[in-house]
Wavefront OBJ file of the C-alpha trace (Angstrom):
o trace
v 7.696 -12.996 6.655
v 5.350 -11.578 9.305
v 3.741 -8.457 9.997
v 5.835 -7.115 6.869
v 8.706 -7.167 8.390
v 12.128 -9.382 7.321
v 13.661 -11.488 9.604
v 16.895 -9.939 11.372
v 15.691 -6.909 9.292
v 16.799 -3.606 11.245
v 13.804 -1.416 12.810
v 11.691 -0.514 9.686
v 11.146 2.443 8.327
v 8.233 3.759 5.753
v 9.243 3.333 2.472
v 10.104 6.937 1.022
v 7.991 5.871 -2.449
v 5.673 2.957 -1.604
v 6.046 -0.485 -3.326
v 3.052 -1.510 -5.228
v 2.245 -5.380 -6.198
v 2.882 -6.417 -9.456
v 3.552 -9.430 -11.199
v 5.949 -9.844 -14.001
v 8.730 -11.680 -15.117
v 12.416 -10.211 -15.379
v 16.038 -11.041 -16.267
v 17.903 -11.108 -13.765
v 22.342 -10.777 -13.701
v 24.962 -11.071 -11.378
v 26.930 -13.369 -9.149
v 26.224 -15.431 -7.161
v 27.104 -15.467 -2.793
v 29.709 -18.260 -4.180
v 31.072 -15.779 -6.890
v 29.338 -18.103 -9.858
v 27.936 -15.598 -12.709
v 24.567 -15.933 -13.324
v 21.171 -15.060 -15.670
v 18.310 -16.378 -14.266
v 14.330 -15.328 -15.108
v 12.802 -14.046 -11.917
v 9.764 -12.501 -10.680
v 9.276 -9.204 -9.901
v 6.386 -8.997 -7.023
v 6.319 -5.324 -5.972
v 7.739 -2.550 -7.330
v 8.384 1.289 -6.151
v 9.781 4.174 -8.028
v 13.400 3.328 -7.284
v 13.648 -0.174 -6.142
v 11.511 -3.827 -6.022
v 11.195 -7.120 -4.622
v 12.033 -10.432 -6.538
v 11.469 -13.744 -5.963
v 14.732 -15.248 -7.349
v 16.064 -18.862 -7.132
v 19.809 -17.903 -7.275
v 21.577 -17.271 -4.052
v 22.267 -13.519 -4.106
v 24.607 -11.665 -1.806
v 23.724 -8.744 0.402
v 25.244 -5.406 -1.359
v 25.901 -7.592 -4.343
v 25.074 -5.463 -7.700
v 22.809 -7.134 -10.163
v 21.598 -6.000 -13.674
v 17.654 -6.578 -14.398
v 16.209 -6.580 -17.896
v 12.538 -5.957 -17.250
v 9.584 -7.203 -19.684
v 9.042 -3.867 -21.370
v 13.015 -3.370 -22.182
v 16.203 -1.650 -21.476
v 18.997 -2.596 -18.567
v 18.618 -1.230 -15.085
v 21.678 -1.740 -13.069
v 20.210 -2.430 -9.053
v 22.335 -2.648 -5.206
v 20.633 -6.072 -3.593
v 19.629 -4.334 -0.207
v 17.758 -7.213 1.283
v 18.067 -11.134 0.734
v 15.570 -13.303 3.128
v 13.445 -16.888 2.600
v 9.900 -15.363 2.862
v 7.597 -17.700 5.632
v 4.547 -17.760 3.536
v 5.901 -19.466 0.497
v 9.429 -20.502 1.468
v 11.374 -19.020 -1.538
v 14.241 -16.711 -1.602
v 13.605 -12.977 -2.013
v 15.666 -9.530 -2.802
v 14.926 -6.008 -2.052
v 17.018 -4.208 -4.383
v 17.280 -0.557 -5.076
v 17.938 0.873 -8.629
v 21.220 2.715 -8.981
v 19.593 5.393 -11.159
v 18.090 8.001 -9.782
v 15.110 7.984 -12.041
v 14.953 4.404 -11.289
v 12.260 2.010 -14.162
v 11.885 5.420 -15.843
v 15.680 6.094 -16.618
v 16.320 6.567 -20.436
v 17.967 4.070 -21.894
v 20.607 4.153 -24.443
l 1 2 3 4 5 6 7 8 9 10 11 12 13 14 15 16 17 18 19 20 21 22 23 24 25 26 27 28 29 30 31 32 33 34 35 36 37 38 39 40 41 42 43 44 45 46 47 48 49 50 51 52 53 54 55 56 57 58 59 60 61 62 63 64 65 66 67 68 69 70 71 72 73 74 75 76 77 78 79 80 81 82 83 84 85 86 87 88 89 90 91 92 93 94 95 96 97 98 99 100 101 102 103 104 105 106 107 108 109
């Protein structure tokens, strides 16, 4: 990834709620591009009010929706909204954005 931007990405836009870095480790559900269920650990490497990017090793499909359990608890059900090998490190990475509208602070249960 250069100059922030994803490869084949459309023209970029700000991000309405800018992602911070962080590093922690999170659950991460779904199915695969194949259509193979999944539950892998992943990590979480930035993070905005309503969405994130995760380094994951599982092939993930664009639009595919995924269920994240994060560190500090509950389920957060997420739309992937970008999929790309970053440059820099070479591993596979999602955008996703949280389906809630309150996104990590939704109330769970």
């Amino acid at each position: 990834m250069k100059g922030g931007s994803r490869p084949g990405a459309p023209e970029s836009r700000p991000p309405r709620s800018p992602r911070v870095p962080v590093n922690f480790w999170l659950v991460v559900e779904g199915e695969t591009a194949g259509g193979k269920p999944f539950k892998v650990k992943a990590s979480a490497i930035k993070v905005s009010r309503t969405g994130a990017t995760i380094v994951i090793d599982e092939e993930v499909a664009l639009g595919a929706r995924i269920l994240l359990t994060p560190p500090f608890g509950g389920k957060l059900e997420a739309d992937v909204n970008g999929v790309w090998i970053d440059e820099s490190d070479g591993r596979r990475h999602i955008g996703v954005k949280l389906v809630s509208t309150n996104g990590w602070f939704a109330r769970q249960g």
